[in-house]
C-alpha positions as CSV (number, residue, x, y, z in Angstrom):
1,X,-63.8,11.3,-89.7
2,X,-62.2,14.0,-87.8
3,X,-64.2,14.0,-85.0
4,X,-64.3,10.1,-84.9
5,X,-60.2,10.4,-84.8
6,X,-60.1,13.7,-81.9
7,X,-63.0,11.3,-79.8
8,X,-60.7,8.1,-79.9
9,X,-57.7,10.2,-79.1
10,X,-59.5,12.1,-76.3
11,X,-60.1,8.6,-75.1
12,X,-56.5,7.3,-75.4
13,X,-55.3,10.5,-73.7
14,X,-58.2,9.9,-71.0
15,X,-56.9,6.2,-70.3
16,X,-53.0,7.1,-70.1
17,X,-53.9,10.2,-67.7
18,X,-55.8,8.2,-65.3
19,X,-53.8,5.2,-65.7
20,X,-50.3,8.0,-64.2
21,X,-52.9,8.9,-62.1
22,X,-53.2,5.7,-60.3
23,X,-49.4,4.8,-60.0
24,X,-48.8,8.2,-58.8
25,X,-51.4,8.1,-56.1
26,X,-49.5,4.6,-55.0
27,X,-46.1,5.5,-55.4
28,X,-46.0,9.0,-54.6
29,X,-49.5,10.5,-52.6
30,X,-49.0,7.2,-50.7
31,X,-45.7,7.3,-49.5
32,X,-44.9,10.8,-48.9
33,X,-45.9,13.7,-46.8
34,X,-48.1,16.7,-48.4
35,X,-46.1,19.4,-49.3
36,X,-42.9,17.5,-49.1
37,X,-40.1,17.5,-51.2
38,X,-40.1,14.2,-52.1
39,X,-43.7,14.5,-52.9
40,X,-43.0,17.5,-55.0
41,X,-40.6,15.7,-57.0
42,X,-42.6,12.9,-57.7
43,X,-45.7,14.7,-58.2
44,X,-43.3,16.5,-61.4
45,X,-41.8,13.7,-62.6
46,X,-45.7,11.9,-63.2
47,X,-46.7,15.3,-65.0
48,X,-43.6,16.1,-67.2
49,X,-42.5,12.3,-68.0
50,X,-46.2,11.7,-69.6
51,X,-45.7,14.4,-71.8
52,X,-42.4,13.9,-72.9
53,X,-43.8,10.6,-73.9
54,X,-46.6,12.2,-76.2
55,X,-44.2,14.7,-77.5
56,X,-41.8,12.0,-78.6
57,X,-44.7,9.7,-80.3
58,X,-45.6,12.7,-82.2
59,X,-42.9,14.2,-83.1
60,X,-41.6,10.8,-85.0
61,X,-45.1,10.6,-86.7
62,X,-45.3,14.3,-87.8
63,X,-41.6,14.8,-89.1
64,X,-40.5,17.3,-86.8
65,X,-36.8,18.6,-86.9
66,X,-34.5,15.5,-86.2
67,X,-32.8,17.5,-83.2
68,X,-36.3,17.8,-81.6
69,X,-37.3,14.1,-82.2
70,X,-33.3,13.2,-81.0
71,X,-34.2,15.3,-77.6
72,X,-37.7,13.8,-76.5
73,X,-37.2,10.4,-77.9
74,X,-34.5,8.9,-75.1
75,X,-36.7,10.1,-72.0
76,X,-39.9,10.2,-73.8
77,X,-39.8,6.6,-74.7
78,X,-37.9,5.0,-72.2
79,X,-40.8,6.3,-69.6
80,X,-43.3,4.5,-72.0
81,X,-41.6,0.8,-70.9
82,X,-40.4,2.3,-67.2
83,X,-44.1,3.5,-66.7
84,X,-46.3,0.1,-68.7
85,X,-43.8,-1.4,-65.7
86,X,-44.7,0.6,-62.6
87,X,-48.2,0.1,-63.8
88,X,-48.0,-3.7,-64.0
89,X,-45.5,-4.0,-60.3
90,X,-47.9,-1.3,-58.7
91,X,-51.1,-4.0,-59.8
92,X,-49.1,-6.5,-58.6
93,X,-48.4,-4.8,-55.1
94,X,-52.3,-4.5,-54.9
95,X,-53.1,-7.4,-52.8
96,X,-50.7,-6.3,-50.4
97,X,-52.3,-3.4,-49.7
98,X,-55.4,-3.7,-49.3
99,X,-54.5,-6.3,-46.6
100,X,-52.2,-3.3,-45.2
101,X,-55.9,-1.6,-45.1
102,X,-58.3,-3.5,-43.8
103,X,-55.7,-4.0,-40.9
104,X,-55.6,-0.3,-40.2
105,X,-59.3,0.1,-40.3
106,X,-59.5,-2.5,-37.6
107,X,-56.6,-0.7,-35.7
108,X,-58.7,2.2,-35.9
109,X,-61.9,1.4,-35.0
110,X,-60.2,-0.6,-32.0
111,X,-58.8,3.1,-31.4
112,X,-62.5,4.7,-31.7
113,X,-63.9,1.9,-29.2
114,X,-61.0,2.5,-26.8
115,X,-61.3,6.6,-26.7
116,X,-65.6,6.6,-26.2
117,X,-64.9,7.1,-22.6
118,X,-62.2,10.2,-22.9
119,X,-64.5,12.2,-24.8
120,X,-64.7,15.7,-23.7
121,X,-68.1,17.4,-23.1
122,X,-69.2,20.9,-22.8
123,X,-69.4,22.3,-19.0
124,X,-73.1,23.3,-19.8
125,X,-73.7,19.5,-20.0
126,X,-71.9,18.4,-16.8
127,X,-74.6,19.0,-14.5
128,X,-77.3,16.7,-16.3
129,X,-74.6,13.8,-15.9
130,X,-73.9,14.2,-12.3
131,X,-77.9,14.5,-11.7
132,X,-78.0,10.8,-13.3
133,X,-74.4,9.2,-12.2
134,X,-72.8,8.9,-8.5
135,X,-70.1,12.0,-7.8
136,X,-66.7,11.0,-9.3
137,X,-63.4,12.0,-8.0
138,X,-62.1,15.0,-8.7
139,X,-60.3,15.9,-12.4
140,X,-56.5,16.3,-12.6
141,X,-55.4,20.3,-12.5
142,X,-54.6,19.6,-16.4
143,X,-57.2,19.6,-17.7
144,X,-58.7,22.5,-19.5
145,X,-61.0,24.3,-17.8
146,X,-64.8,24.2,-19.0
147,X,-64.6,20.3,-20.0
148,X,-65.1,17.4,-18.1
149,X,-65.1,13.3,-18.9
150,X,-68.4,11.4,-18.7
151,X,-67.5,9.6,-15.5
152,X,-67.9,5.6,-15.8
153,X,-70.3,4.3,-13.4
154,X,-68.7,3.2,-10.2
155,X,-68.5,-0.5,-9.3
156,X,-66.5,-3.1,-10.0
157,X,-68.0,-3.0,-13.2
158,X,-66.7,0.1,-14.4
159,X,-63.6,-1.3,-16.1
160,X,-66.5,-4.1,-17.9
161,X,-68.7,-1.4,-19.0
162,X,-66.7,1.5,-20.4
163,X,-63.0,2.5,-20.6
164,X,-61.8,5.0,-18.8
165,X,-60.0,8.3,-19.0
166,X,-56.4,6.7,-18.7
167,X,-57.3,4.9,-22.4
168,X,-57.4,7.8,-23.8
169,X,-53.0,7.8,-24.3
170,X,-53.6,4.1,-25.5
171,X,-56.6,5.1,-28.0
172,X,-54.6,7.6,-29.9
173,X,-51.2,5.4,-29.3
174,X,-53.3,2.6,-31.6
175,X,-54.3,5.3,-34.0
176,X,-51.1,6.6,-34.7
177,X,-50.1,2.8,-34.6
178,X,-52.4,2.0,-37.6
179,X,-51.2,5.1,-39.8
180,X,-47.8,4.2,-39.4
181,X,-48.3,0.4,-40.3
182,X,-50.0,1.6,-43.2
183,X,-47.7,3.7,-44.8
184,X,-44.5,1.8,-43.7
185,X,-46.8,-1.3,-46.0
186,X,-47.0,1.5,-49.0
187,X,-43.9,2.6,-48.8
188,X,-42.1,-1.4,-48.9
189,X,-44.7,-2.1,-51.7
190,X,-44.0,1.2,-53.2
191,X,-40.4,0.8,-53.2
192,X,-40.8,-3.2,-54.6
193,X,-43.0,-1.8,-57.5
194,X,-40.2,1.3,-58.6
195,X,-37.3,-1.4,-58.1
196,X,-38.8,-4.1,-60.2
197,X,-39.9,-1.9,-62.9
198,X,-36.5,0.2,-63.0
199,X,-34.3,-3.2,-63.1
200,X,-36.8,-4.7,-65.8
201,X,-36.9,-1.9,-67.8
202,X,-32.7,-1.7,-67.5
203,X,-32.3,-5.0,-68.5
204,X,-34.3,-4.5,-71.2
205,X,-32.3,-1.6,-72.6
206,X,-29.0,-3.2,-72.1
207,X,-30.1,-6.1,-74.2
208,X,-31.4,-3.9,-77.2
209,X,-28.2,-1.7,-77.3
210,X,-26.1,-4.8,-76.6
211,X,-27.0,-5.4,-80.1
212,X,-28.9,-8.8,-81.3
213,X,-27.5,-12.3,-80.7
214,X,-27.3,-15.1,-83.5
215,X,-30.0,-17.3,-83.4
216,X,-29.2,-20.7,-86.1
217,X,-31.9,-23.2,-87.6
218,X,-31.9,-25.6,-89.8
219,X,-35.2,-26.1,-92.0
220,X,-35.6,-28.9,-94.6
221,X,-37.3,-27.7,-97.8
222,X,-39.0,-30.8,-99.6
223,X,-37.9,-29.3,-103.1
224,X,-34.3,-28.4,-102.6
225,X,-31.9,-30.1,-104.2
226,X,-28.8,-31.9,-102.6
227,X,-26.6,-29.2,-104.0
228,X,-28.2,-26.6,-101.4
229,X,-27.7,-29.1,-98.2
230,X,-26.5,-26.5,-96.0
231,X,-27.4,-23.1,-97.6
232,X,-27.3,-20.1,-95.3
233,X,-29.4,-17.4,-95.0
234,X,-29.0,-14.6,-92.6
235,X,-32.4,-12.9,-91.8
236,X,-32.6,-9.4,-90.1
237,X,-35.4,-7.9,-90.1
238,X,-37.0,-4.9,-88.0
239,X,-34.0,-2.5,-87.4
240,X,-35.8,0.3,-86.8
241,X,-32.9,2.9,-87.3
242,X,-34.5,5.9,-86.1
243,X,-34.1,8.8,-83.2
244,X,-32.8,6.4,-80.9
245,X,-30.9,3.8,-82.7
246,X,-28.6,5.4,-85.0
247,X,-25.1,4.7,-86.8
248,X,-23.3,2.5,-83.8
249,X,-26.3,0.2,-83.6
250,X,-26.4,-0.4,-87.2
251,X,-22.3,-1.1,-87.4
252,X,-23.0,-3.2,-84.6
253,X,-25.8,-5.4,-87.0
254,X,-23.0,-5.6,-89.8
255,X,-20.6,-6.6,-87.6
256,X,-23.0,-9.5,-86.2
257,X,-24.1,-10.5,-89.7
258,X,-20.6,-10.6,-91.3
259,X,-19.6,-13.2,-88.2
260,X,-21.9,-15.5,-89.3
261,X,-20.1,-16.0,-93.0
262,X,-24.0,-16.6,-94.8
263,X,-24.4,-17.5,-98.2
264,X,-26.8,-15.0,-98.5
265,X,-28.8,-11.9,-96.6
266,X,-32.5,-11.2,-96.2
267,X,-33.7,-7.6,-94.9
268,X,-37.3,-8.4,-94.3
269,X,-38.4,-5.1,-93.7
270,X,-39.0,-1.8,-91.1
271,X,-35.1,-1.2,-91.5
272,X,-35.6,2.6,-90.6
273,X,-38.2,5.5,-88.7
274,X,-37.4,8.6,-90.7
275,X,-36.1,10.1,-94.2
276,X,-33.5,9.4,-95.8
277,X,-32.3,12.8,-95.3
278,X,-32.3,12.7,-91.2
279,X,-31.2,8.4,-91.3
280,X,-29.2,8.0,-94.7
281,X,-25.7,8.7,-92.6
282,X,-27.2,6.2,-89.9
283,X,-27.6,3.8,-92.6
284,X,-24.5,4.4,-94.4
285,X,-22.8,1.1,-92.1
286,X,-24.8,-1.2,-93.9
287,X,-22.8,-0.9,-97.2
288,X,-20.5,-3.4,-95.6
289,X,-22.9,-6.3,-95.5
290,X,-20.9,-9.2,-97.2
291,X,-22.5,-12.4,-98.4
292,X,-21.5,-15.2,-101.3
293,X,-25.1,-14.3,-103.2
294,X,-25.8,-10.7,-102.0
295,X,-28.3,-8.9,-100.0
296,X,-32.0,-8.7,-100.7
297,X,-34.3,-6.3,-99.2
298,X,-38.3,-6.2,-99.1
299,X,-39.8,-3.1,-97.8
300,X,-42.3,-3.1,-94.3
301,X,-44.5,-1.0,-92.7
302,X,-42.2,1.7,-91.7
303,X,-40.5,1.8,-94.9
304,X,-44.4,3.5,-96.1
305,X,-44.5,5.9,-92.9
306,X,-41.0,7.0,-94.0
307,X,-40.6,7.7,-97.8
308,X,-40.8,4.1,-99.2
309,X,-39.5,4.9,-102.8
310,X,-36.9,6.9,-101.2
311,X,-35.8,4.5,-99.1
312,X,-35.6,2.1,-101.8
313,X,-33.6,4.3,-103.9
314,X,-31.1,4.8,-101.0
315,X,-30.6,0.7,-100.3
316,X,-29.7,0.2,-103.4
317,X,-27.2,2.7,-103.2
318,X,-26.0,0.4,-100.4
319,X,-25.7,-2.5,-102.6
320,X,-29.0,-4.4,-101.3
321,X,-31.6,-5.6,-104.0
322,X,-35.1,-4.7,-103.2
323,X,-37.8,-7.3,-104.4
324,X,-40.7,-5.3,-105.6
325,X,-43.4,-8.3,-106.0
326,X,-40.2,-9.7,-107.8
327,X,-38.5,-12.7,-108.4
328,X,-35.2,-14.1,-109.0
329,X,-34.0,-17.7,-109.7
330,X,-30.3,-17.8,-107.4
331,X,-28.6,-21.6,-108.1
332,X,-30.7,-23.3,-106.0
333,X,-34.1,-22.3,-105.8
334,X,-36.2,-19.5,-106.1
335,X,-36.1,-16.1,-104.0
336,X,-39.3,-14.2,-104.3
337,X,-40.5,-10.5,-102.0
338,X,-43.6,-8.8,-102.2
339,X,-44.0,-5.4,-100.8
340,X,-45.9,-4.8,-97.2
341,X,-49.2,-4.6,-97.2
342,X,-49.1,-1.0,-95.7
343,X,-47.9,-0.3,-99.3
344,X,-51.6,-0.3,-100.6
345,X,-52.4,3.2,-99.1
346,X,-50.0,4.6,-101.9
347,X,-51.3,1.6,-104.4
348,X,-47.9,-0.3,-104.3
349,X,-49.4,-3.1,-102.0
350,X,-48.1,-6.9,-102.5
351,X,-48.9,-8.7,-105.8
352,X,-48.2,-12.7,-105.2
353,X,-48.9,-13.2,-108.8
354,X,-46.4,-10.9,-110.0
355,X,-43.9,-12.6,-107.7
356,X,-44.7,-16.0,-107.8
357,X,-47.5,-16.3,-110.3
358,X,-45.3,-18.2,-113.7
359,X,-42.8,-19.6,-111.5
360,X,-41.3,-23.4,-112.3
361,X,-43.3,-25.5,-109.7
362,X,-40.3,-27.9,-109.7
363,X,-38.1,-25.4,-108.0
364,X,-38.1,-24.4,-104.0
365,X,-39.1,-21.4,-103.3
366,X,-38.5,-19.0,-100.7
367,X,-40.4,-16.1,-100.1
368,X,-39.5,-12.4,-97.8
369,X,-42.8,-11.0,-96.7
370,X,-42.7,-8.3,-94.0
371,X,-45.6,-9.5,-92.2
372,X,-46.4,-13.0,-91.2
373,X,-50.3,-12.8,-92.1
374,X,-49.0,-12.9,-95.7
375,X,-48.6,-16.6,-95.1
376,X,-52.1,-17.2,-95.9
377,X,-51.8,-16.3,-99.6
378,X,-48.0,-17.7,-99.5
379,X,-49.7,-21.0,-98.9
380,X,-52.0,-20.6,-102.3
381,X,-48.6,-20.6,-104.5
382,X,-46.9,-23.3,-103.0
383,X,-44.2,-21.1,-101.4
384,X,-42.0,-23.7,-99.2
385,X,-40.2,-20.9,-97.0
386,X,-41.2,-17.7,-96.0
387,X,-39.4,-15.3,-94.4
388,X,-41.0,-12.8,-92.0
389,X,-40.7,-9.9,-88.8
390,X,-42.5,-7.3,-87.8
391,X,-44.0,-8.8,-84.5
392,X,-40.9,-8.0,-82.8
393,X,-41.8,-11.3,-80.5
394,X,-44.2,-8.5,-78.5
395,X,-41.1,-6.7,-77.9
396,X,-42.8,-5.4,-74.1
397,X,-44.1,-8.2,-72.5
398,X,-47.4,-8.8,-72.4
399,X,-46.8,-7.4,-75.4
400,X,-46.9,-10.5,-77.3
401,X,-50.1,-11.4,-76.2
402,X,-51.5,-8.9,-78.5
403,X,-49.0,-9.6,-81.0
404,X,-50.5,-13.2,-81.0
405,X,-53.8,-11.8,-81.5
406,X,-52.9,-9.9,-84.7
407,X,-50.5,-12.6,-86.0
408,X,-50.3,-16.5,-87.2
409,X,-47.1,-16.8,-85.5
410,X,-45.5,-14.4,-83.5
411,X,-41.9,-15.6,-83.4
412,X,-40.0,-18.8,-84.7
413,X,-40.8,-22.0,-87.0
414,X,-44.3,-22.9,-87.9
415,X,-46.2,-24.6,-90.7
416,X,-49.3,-23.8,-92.6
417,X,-50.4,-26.7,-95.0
418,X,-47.3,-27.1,-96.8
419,X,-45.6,-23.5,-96.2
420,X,-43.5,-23.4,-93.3
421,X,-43.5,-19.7,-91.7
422,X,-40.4,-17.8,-89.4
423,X,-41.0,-15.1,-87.9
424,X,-37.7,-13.3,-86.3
425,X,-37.9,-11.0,-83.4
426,X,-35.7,-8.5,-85.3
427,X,-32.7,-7.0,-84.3
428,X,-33.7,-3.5,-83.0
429,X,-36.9,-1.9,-81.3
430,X,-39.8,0.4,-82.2
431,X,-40.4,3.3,-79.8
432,X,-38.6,2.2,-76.4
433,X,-35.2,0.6,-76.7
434,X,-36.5,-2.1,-74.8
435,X,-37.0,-5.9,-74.6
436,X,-38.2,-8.2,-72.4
437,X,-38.9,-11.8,-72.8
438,X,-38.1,-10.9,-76.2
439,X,-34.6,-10.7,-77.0
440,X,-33.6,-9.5,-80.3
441,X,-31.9,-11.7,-83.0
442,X,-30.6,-12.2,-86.4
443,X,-31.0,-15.7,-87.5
444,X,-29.0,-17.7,-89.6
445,X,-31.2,-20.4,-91.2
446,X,-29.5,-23.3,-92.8
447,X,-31.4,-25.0,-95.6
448,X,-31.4,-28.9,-95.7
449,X,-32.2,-31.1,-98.4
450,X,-34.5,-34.3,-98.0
451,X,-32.5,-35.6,-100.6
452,X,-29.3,-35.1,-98.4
């Protein structure tokens, strides 16, 4: 198993080398001359940027000291979106140059064709050619001694047949012509790609640290009764309090939730990337969540790569309720979590019929699930709602094409026999602290009765 895992990861670092590789030979080899500074510097930033990135992926994983993770994850990760970006605009760019390419291959040959008739030969040589062609006139004083030009035949068809010694200036004017079209096309396409991706990946980063926007919905539950018409739930899930987003970010989520006056709040999971010991001070903020009914809490992925029983300890210290494949009957229907199924690798995976299994079938039920595969067995106990994250919408576009791949439903409402499914976006980011075309969001969903 060893082996199996150093071969794939030989791979992965195999793929990532020769996919800097490529952008640096079109941004950087490309565009600037050898042994330049500007060439240099690039050359550096493609070497050290790539291994800041690695360093800060394992440094979360492994636990290192929360200074050290702190220190490589701001450049380390932000050069994973700025780079999957310069990869994509450089790909983009691509068409472009090897238009730019073929044009200054024809350039060139044009320039081969026109200098056949300049070409020097040795003096040793000179006397076969004048035994087979008419005398020409005589050489200018420049040239060097001991080489002549093979003279063009004489006749008015010399200019028809063969260019002559005054195209040799024009022959190395087109070549020099060609070279210079050719990197002035790298360097605009160059230039595009490094501007697109720095302004997409800026954007991105201003809208994470921004903080999330309110996103409302209103979803009719067959089962709830008149009563309920209007019931609000505020769902947050995917945090990700970590190296990067830290104390501010999570005031910032209280602050956004609190705004939106809900009845009650759902933490659907991934709220942190580290120990309680390096993120409990981070966390501290979200004591002040206020609701009418409370806060619940179900753990995620994360929550198992971070100390899970810890972490559920230290919420409730917060005054959140974790639902541990748990159940409890508020006023108007039924609020039931199950743990994520990363749990299993420490045999606290989900258990549906702990949580739902001798519930009264009369009564709604809503359900928090971490991840929105666990829809499938939601359907089997007649859940109505569930409640779900962790796809972070793809988070890096085209991100969310494998996200679709993985998942029922990446983001928003769906349905699945008579289990209706949303998935939020979250409200923070895993790894970069960066979206794009997938905003972050807390949702306030707003329950409506049929009987209303």
């Amino acid at each position: 198993m060893v082996i199996v895992f150093a071969l794939v990861a030989l791979a992965v670092l195999a793929l990532v080398a020769g996919l800097h590789w490529y952008v640096w030979r079109r941004l950087v080899r490309d565009t600037t001359r050898p042994r330049g500074v500007a060439r240099r510097a690039g050359t550096a930033l493609f070497v050290v940027a790539p291994v800041l990135m690695i360093a800060a992926l394992v440094a979360e994983r492994s636990g290192a000291p929360f200074w050290l993770q702190r220190a490589l994850a701001w450049p380390g990760f932000l050069w994973m979106a700025l780079a999957l970006y310069l990869l994509l605009a450089t790909v983009a760019t691509e068409p472009v140059r090897v238009w730019a390419g073929r044009r200054a291959r024809r350039a060139t040959r044009e320039a081969v064709l026109a200098g056949l008739g300049a070409v020097p030969v040795p003096a040793a040589e000179r006397a076969g050619v004048a035994d087979d062609a008419p005398a020409a006139p005589a050489e200018p004083s420049g040239r060097a001694e001991g080489a002549s030009v093979v003279p063009a035949p004489a006749g008015p068809s010399a200019g028809a047949d063969g260019p002559s010694s005054s195209e040799a200036p024009r022959a190395s004017a087109l070549a020099a012509s060609a070279l210079s079209r050719r990197v002035f096309v790298s360097r605009v396409a160059g230039g595009t790609a490094a501007a697109v991706a720095l302004g997409t990946t800026g954007r991105g980063t201003y809208g994470v640290l921004r903080g999330p926007r309110v996103k409302r919905l209103t979803v009719p539950l067959a089962r709830l009764p008149r009563s309920a018409h209007g019931f609000r739930i505020a769902v947050v899930s995917d945090i990700h309090l970590g190296p990067v987003l830290g104390r501010d970010f999570a005031r910032t989520v209280v602050d956004t939730i609190n705004s939106t006056q809900p009845d009650m709040i759902a933490v659907v999971g991934d709220l942190v990337d580290g120990s309680v010991k390096n993120l409990g001070p981070a966390a501290a903020p979200l004591a002040g969540l206020e609701s009418r009914l409370g806060t619940y809490f179900v753990t995620g992925n994360h929550e198992y790569f971070s100390g899970a029983a810890q972490w559920l300890n230290e919420v409730r210290t917060l005054g959140m309720r974790p639902l541990e494949n748990a159940r409890t009957e508020l006023p108007y229907f039924d609020l039931a979590g199950v743990n994520d199924l990363q749990g299993e690798s420490e045999g606290q995976g989900p258990d549906f019929g702990k949580a739902l299994g001798d519930r009264d079938p009369t009564r709604a039920c809503v359900l928090m699930a971490h991840q929105p595969v666990q829809v499938h067995e939601a359907v089997h106990y007649s859940v109505d709602l569930q409640l779900s994250g962790h796809t972070h919408g793809g988070q890096l576009w085209p991100g969310n094409l494998i996200a679709k791949a993985a998942n029922p439903t990446v983001a928003g409402l769906d349905r699945y026999g008579d289990t209706q499914l949303y998935v939020s976006r979250g409200a923070g980011a895993w790894g970069p602290p960066t979206r794009v075309w997938a905003p972050s969001d807390i949702t306030v969903i707003e329950l409506a009765s049929r009987q209303a």
